[in-house]
Structure formats: C-alpha cells, structure tokens
Residue, then its C-alpha position, 0 to 999 in steps of 0.5 A: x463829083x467826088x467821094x464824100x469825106x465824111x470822117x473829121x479831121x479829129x476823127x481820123x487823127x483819134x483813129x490814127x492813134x488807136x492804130x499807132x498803138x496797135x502797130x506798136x504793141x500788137x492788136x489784141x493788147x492795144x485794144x484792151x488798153x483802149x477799149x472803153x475809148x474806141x467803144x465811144x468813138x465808134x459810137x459817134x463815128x455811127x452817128x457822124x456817118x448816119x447824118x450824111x445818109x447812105x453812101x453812093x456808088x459812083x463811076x470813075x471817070x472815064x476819058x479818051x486820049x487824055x492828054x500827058x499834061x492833064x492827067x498829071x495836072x488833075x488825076x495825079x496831082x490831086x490823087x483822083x481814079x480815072x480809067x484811061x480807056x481803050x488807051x492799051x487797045x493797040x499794045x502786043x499784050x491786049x492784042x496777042x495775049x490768052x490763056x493758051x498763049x501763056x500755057x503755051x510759051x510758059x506753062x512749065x514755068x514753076x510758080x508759088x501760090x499763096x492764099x490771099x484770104x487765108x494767108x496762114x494756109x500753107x503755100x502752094x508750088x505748081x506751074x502756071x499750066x496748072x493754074x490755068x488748066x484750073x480756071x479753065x475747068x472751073x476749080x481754078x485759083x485767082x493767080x495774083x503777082x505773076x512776076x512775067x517780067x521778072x522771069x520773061x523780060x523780052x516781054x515789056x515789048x508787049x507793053x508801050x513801055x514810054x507811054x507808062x513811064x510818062x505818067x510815072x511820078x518823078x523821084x521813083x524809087x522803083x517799078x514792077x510789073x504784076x499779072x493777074x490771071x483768074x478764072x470768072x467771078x474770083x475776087x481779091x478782098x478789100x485791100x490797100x497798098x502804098x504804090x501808085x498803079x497803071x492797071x491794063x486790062x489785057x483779057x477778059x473784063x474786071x470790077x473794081x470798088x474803090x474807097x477812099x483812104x479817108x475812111x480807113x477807121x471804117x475798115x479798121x485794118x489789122x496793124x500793117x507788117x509790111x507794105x500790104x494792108x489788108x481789111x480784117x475778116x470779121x464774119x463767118x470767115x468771110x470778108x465784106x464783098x462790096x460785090x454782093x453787099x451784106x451790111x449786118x453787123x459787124x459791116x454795118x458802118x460800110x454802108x454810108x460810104x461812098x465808092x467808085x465803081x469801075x467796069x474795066x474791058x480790054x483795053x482800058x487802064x486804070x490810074x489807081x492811086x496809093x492808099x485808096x481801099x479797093x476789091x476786085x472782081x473777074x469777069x469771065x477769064x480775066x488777064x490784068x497787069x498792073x504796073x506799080x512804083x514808089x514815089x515816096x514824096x507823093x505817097x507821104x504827101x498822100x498820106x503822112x501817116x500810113x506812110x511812116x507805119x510802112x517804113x517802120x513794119x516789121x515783118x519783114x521791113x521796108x528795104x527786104x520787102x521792096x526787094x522781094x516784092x521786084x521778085x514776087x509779092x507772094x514771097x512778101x506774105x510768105x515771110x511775113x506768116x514765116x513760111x519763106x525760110x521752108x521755100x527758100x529751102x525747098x528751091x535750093x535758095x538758102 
C-alpha cells in the first residue's frame, strides 16, 4: 500500500504558480501580489485534506536479496522507497568503521561546519576530531556531507562500489559520496532535493520520515536558490518534527498526510528517490553515507516542475552548484547566504 495523493492535479498545478512566481520575484513580494488567492486556496486545500481523514504513517518496504531486475523494474521505475536490508552487511565500511576509526585515520582533517536549521549563522572550521569528540561528550553537531572520498578516495574500497553503480539510472550526470556523522537524537529537517539516493547505514541506527513530492503545497517551501529545498520554520523558531509531532497551527495541514516511516540498522540501504520530503533521526551515534547522482531525465520525468525551478536557481546556479556539491555540500549553503568568498579567502583558495 502506497501514500495517498490527495492533492488534484488542479491544486498542484495553482500551488505551482504560487511558486513560480515566488522563485521569480521573491517570497515576500509574490505573496502580496496573490494574497487574497492563496488565502482561498488554502482554505479548500484544509477541506480537500479533511475529506480523506488523518494521515497514516506507513512502513517502507522491506526486502531481502532483491533482485538488480525488480528493483529497477518496480522500485526505480515507478519511484517507490524501499530498504534493501542487510544488503551492505558484508562491505568494509559496515564491518571496519566507528567513531574512533575515523578519529584515528582522519581526526586532523580540517572541515567546515554550517548550520542546516540556521544557515544565515556563521560557518564554523574545526576538525573532524572536534566533531567527534562532541558527540561523544554529548555537546556535539550532527556532521552532515563529509565529503571522505573526496578527501580519502582509497576508501570507495570500503564500499561494493559495482553493486551501487548497478542500480544507477543510465545517462547519470554525476555522483558523490556524503557521510553523515552525529551524535544520538540530532535530526536534519524536513528537506528535499533533486538526486536520487542509495543510503548505507554504516553505525548506529537511523529514522527517517518520507512525504510525497505531491504534497509540497502542504510544506510550502521557500523559492528554491540552488539544488537544496528546505521546509520553512514557521514556529517559535522550530520546524515541524514529524518525530515529536506538534499539529497546532501553522502545521495543522500536516497532519492528513500520509508518510513512510523507516528504522534503518546497520547494514540496511535505503532507495530513497528525488523530490520525496524527508527528515531524519540518529539513534545513538550514527554513521550514514549516502550515495547521490543525477539523471536528469528521470527526475524531469519525476517531476517537470521542480526540475526546471532548479536548472534556473540563482544562487548559485546549477552548472557551479553541481561543481562545489562533488566538493562539499556545505559550500552550496555557504555561497548561497554569501559566506563562501570569506572562506575561500580564509583557506588561501581565491
């Protein structure tokens, strides 16, 4: 059984409007020029979402030794999460990797660290020995996109690096591997992005919550700059937590959707496909590496609309953000909040 789609055809293509016209002149200003109309539109949209009743959380899934046939045929192809499990259980990195084993072969790497719910807060350089000497003490940040390959390629051995690439789509624009490192109960928001995803649960245990792409009128999301589109925080600073769900307003329309819920362990992978709203939760000291790429066809084919806001962002544009994201996905939200000029400067890289 799959997520509901409760939106209409209509509904999604009025609320692409609303979007198109924030992406071209900006937020603020496309919402005075349509106040009155989005005012009425989300008053039906309560009442559409109200008909179908509360949403239900629903588990991903779950298959062992799927084939290379069905997975494409069925999971791929019609855009539908599924966890592979235990499909890594065997690769170096599920077997050899911990929080001293990075401390210990690459403490002294130098890294940057920016703030994922407060991304105007200035950036932050340590190494990835502070990180982890952080989460172990409990004061830690969740490391997001530690680009390990990037800086340490001898370790896509750690990886079944053919049994990924098999389940790539074809005509691939490019790939990167992203570590994720955190400490117990520290979340990334609710957020989406345009890349397909093989995520390996290495250490630890991970939650995540899925929405469909269909419902990103219910998110309503700030006009995307680049090729990250993040859900907007509209309480007391805080974003909604599908974790710990509080449904007052302004989140009230959030609570007739349905979702997946997934319990990743290690071992397990997850087919996570592009433009599907997700949020994810550590369980303990967590180590995660998601393996990304671009097929550009299947995301147009995914979703047309999306696609094309993110080949015309702005800040900065698609051809330098694919270039810094093989780099570091922390530079995209640096230069995006125009912080990347100062490091760049800082590193001696002008």
């Amino acid at each position: 059984m799959g997520l509901d789609q409760r939106l209409s055809n209509g509904q999604r293509f009025q609320y692409g409007i609303y979007q198109f016209i924030d992406h071209l002149i900006g937020r603020k200003r496309g919402h005075r020029l349509t106040e009155k109309s989005r005012r009425k539109f989300y008053q039906k949209l309560y009442k559409t979402l109200q008909k179908g009743g509360k949403g239900k959380v629903l588990p991903i899934e779950r298959r062992k030794n799927l084939s290379l046939k069905e997975f494409k045929k069925h999971y791929v192809k019609k855009g539908i999460p599924v966890v592979l499990e235990g499909a890594a259980k065997d690769w170096d990195c599920v077997k050899n990797w911990s929080l001293d084993y990075f401390k210990d072969l690459h403490g002294k790497d130098e890294i940057v660290v920016v703030d994922q719910d407060e991304m105007t807060a200035p950036y932050q350089r340590m190494t990835l020995s502070d990180i982890i000497d952080g989460i172990r003490n409990g004061s830690g940040q969740y490391y997001r996109f530690y680009p390990l390959l990037e800086k340490h390629p001898e370790h896509i051995l750690d990886f079944d690096y053919k049994w990924l690439r098999e389940r790539r789509n074809p005509l691939t624009a490019f790939e990167a591997f992203q570590v994720f490192i955190g400490g117990d109960k520290t979340l990334t928001n609710l957020h989406n992005a345009n890349q397909c995803n093989l995520f390996t649960q290495i250490v630890g245990e991970k939650k995540w919550r899925i929405y469909h792409h269909f419902h990103t009128a219910i998110v309503d999301p700030l006009p995307a700059a680049n090729v990250y589109r993040g859900a907007p925080i509209r309480k007391d600073n805080k974003a909604f937590n599908p974790f710990e769900p509080d449904f007052g307003a302004p989140y009230s329309l959030y609570e007739y959707l349905d979702s997946y819920e997934v319990h990743l362990k290690p071992g397990d992978v997850l087919w996570n496909p592009p433009f599907y709203w997700h949020a994810v939760q550590n369980i303990g000291e967590s180590i995660g590496v998601g393996y990304r790429w671009l097929p550009p066809l299947y995301c147009y084919k995914t979703s047309p609309f999306y696609s094309f806001l993110d080949t015309i962002a702005k800040n900065p544009p698609i051809w330098k953000a694919y270039k810094l994201y093989q780099q570091d996905i922390n530079l995209i939200h640096m230069a995006e909040y125009g912080q990347l000029e100062k490091y760049k400067k800082e590193i001696g890289k002008v």
